[in-house]
C-alpha atoms as one frame of an Amber mdcrd trajectory, in Angstrom:
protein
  82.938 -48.102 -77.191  80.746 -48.467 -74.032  77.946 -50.731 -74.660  76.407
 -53.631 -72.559  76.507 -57.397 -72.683  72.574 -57.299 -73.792  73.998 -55.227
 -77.323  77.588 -57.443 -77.382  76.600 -59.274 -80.751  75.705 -55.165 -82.349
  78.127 -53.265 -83.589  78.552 -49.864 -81.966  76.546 -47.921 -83.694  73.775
 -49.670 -83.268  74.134 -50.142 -79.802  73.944 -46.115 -78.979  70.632 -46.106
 -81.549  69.382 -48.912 -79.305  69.747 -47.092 -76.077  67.952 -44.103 -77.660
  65.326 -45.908 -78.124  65.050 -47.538 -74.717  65.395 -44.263 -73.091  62.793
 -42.605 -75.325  60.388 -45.612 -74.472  61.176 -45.275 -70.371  60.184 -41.584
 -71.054  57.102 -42.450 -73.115  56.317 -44.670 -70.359  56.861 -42.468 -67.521
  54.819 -39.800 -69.602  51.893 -42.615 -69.717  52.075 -43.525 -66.740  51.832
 -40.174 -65.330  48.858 -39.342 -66.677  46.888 -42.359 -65.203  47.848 -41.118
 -61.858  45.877 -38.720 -59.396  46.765 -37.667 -55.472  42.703 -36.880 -55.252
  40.457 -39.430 -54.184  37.228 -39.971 -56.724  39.704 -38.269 -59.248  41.367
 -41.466 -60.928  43.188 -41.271 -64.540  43.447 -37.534 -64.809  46.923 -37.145
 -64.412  48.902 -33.803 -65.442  45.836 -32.448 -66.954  44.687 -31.839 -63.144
  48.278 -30.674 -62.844  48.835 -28.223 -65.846  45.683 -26.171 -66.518  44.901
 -23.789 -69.165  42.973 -22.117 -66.506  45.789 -20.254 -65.178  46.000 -16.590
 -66.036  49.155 -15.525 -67.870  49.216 -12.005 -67.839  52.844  -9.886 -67.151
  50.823  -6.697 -66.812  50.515  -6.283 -62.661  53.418  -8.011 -62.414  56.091
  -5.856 -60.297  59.035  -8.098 -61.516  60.014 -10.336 -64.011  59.154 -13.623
 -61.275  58.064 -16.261 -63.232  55.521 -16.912 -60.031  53.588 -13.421 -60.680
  53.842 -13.811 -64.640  52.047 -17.316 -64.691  49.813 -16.747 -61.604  49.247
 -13.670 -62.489  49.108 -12.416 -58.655  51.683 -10.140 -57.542  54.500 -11.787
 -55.003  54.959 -10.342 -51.909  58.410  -9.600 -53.131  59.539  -5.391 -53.027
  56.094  -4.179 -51.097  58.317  -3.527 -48.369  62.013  -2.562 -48.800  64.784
  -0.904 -47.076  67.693  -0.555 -48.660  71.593   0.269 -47.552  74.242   1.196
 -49.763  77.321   3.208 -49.675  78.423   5.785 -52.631  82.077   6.278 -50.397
  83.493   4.868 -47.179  81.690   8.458 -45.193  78.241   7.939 -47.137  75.581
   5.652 -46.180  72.333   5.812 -48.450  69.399   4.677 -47.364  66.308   3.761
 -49.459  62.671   2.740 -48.183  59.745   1.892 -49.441  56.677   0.842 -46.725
  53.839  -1.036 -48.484  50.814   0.559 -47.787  49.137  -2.695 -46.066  52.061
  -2.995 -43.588  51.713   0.763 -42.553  47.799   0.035 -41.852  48.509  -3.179
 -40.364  50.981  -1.058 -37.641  48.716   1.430 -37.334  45.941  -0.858 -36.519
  47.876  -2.699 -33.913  49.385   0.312 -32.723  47.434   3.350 -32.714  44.667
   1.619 -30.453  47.422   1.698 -27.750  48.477   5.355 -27.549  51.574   5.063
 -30.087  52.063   7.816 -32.406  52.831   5.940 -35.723  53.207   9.478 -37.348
  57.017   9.640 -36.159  58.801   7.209 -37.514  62.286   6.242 -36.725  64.971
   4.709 -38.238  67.508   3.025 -36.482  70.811   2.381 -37.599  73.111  -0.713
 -35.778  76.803  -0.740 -35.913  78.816  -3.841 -35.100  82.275  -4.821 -35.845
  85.057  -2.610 -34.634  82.904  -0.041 -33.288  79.621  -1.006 -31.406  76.738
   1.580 -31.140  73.196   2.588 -32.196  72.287   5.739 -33.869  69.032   6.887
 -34.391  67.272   9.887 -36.387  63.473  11.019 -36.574  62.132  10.427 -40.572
  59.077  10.974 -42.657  58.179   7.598 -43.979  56.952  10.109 -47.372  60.333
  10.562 -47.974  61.583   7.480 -48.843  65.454   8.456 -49.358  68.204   9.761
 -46.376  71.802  10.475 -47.425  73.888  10.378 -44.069  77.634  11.064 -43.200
  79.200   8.297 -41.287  82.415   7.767 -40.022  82.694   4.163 -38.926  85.933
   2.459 -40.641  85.532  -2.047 -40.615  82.231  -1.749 -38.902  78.695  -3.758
 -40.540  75.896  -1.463 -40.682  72.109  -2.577 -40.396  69.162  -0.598 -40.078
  65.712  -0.488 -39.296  62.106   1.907 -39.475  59.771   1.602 -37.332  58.050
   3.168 -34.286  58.530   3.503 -30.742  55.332   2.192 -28.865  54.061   4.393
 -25.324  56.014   1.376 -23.452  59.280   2.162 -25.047  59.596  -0.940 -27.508
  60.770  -0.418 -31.175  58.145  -1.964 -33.804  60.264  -2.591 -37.063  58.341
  -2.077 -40.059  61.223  -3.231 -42.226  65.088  -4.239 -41.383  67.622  -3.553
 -44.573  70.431  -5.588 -45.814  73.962  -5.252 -43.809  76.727  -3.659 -45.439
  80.519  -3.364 -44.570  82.174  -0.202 -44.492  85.801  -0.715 -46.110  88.497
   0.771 -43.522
């Protein structure tokens, strides 16, 4: 049995009951201690209760996921407003999924629009690399939300991107997707 000089005259037994007991009373004393501490000036000896609040609203309901942030904050994350998705059902068919939060689309528009860009014609670009190197393009309506494409690109790694062309020629991405492999 494991037990240290300080318990050598106990028997085993109660040597682990022993360190029980001094671990419960570090704990205790950590726990005590912890609540006679603040970071705030002026705030002294309120501890965790300044910490954990019963002020917080815990309310699932306009929570998007199942994030523990948006359950006990109750605010939604920024997580899924934006999304653009890749995945393949074979090796010659590339779905794509999108989904533009309404705030981002205003906040291009709003940047954008002033200058002479048409943010009604929205592209999305797709980026091969690997084997093959090229760039693909095809005109979309961001209402749509879903594009089923052929493709015929064996070992490359396919990323894509929406967004708009402004009057100078740059690309503003409004979201970039995930990269996925094609098997060969």
């Amino acid at each position: 049995m494991y037990s240290a000089r300080f318990f050598a005259h106990t028997n085993p037994k109660e040597a682990k009951k022993m360190w029980l007991l001094i671990t419960l009373i570090i704990i205790a004393g950590f726990i005590l201690f912890s609540q006679f501490i603040s970071r705030l000036d002026g705030e002294n000896f309120r501890g965790l209760g300044k910490i954990i609040t019963s002020e917080r609203p815990i309310s699932a309901q306009n929570a998007k996921t199942n994030d523990a942030f948006e359950i006990i904050s109750g605010q939604n994350a920024p997580f899924f407003d934006t999304l653009l998705m890749l995945s393949l059902d074979n090796p010659q068919t590339l779905n794509i999924s999108w989904k533009i939060s309404h705030e981002e689309y205003a906040r291009a528009v709003s940047i954008h629009h002033a200058s002479g860009t048409d943010t009604t014609k929205a592209v999305l670009k797709l980026n091969y690399t690997g084997r093959l190197y090229f760039k693909e393009e095809y005109p979309i309506s961001l209402n749509e939300q879903k594009k089923q494409l052929s493709i015929n690109a064996p070992g490359c790694e396919i990323c894509a991107e929406i967004g708009f062309y402004t009057d100078t020629g740059a690309f503003f991405a409004l979201a970039c997707s995930n990269k996925i492999t094609v098997p060969s």
